[in-house]
Structure formats: structure tokens, C-alpha cells
N, C-alpha and C positions, 0 to 999 in steps of 0.2 A: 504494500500500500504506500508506502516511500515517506512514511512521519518522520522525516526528517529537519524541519524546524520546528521551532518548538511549539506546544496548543496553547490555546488562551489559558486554559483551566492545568492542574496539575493531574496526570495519569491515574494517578489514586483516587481522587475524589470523581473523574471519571468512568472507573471500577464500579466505585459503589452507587454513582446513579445508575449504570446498567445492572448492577444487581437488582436496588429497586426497582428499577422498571419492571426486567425480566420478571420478580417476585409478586409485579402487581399482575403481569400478564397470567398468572396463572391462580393466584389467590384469588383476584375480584371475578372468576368469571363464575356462573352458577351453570358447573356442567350437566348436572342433572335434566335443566332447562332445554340446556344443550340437544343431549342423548335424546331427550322427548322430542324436540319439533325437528329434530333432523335424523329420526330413527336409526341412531346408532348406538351397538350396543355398549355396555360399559364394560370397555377394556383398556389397557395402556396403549394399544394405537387409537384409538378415540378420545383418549384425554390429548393424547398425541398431536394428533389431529388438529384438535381446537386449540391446541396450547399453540402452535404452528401459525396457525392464522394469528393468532391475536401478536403473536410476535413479529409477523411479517407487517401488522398493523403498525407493529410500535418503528419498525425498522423504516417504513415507508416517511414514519414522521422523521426518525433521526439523521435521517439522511439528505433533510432539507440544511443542515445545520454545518454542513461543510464539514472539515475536517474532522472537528471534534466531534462530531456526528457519527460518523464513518468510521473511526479509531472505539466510541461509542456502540456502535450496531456489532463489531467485532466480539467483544464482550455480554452482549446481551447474548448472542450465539453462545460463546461459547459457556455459558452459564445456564443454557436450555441443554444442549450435550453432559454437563455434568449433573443435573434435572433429573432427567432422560436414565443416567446411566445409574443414578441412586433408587431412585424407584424402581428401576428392572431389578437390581437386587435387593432390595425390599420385598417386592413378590414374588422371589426366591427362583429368580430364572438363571441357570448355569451358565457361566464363564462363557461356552463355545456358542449356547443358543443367544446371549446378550451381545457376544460380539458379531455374531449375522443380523441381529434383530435394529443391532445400534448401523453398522453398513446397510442395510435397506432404510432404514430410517434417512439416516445422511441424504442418500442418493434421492429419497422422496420429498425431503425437505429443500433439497437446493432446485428440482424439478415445481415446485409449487412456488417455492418465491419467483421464481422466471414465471412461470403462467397467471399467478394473482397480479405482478407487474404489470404484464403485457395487457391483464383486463382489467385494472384502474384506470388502466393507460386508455380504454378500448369503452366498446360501447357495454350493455350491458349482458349480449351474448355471448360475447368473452368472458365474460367475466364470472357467467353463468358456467358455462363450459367450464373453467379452470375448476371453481368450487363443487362441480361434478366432479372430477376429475379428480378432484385431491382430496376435499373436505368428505364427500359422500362416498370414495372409490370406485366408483363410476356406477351406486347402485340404487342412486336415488328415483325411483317410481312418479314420484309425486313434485307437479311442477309446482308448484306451491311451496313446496319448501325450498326448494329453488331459489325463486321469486322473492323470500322471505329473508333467505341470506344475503340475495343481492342487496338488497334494499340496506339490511344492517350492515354491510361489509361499505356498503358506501357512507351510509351516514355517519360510522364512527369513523373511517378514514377519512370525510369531512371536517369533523370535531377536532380530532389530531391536529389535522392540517392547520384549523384556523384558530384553537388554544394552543399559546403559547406556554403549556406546563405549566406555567406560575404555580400552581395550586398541587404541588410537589410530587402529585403522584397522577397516572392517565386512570380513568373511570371508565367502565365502559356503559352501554345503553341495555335494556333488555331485546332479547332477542326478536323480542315482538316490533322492533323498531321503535319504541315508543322512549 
């Protein structure tokens, strides 16, 4: 990434606003809510799943922010990868099946940030397609629910966008858009 002069902020106190961040991304969300309107079951690729988005949410916003952003969004990764690999053993999945589980993950999560990009970027059957595609596993039946993420995946990536954090930690909306 080439941080080779210096950031406005110091490195460490960059750290732990991507911890927090990363920490909100995963505590404020009500997966439950989740799992129910977007018929997924409850597993660690479905917390997965949603914990993914919402952190591609936060990366979307950090990365308006230039440099320190970008050195920023680094850490919010890789503090979802150590997330990630603490609760695989927590639920007491072996060494060899967490390290395929954590390499499929990888390869899904960097696959998803490219296609939720391209459909912020895009109208909103991109964007629709992508969270088919990633969020649902391409097994979503019901275009309504669809239609239901578009709608929330825009309006909090509007929110980010046009709060500037002040208020120290991101919030999210209910899933009902509301």
C-alpha cells in the first residue's frame, strides 16, 4: 500500500478505531432478525455472511478518508480474520477443517467486496445480483427479500457516507429499512 509518509493520526490509535469499528460491525447487528427475513440458517457462514457485509459497509465509508482510511480498512480486515478464526474454535472445528473453512472464506470475502462495489457503484440489479450471490448463496427464492436488502444495503451505505462518525461508533438501521 506504500504508507510511506507519515498519517495524520498515530498507527495505534488507528488500530483501535478499527477494532471498534470492526466490534460494532458485529455486536450492533440483530442476527436473529437477520436469519428470519433473509432465510438463513444459523450457522458461522451466516453470521459470516452478514458480519461481511456490514464490514464491507464500514470499508466503503473508510475508504473515502484517504490514506488513513485505507491503512484503516487494513485492520478492520484483518480483525474480522482473527473474529473469524476465534469463533471457528470456539465451536470446536479442527485445525485442518478451520484452515479450508478460513481459505474458502478468504476467497468469498474478497469475491463479495468486488461484486457489493461494482453494485453500489451500479444500478440496483447489481446490486441485487451480488447480494444473491454472496449474502443468500445464490439460494434466495423470494424476491422480496431481495428487494428488502437492496433497499437496506443502500440506505445504510447512504448514512455512512453522509455521517461523518462524530458520534464514535457507526449504528446500523433495522433491517426492515426503517
Amino acid at each position: 500500500m506504500g504508507f510511506t509518509a507519515p498519517l495524520k493520526y498515530n498507527k495505534w490509535k488507528i488500530k483501535i478505531a478499527a477494532l471498534r469499528m470492526y466490534t460494532c460491525c458485529v455486536e450492533r447487528i440483530n442476527y436473529d432478525e437477520f436469519f428470519d427475513k433473509c432465510s438463513l440458517p444459523d450457522t458461522l457462514n451466516s453470521w459470516f455472511l452478514v458480519a461481511q457485509l456490514h464490514v464491507w459497509m464500514c470499508l466503503v465509508r473508510m475508504r473515502q478518508e484517504g490514506r488513513e482510511g485505507k491503512f484503516m480498512c487494513r485492520y478492520i480486515v484483518h480483525s474480522m480474520w482473527e473474529d473469524v478464526e476465534q469463533r471457528s474454535k470456539i465451536m470446536g472445528i479442527d485445525a485442518t477443517h478451520r484452515k479450508e473453512a478460513m481459505k474458502a472464506m478468504t476467497e468469498t470475502f474478497y469475491a463479495a467486496i468486488f461484486g457489493y462495489d461494482e453494485g453500489i457503484l451500479s444500478d440496483d440489479c447489481v446490486l441485487a445480483a451480488a447480494l444473491w450471490r454472496n449474502l443468500f448463496n445464490r439460494q434466495c427464492e423470494d424476491p422480496q427479500q431481495l428487494e428488502l436488502m437492496v433497499e437496506y444495503v443502500r440506505k445504510q451505505v447512504g448514512l455512512f457516507l453522509t455521517v461523518l462518525l462524530g458520534m464514535d461508533m457507526p449504528f446500523y438501521l433495522l433491517v426492515t429499512g426503517q
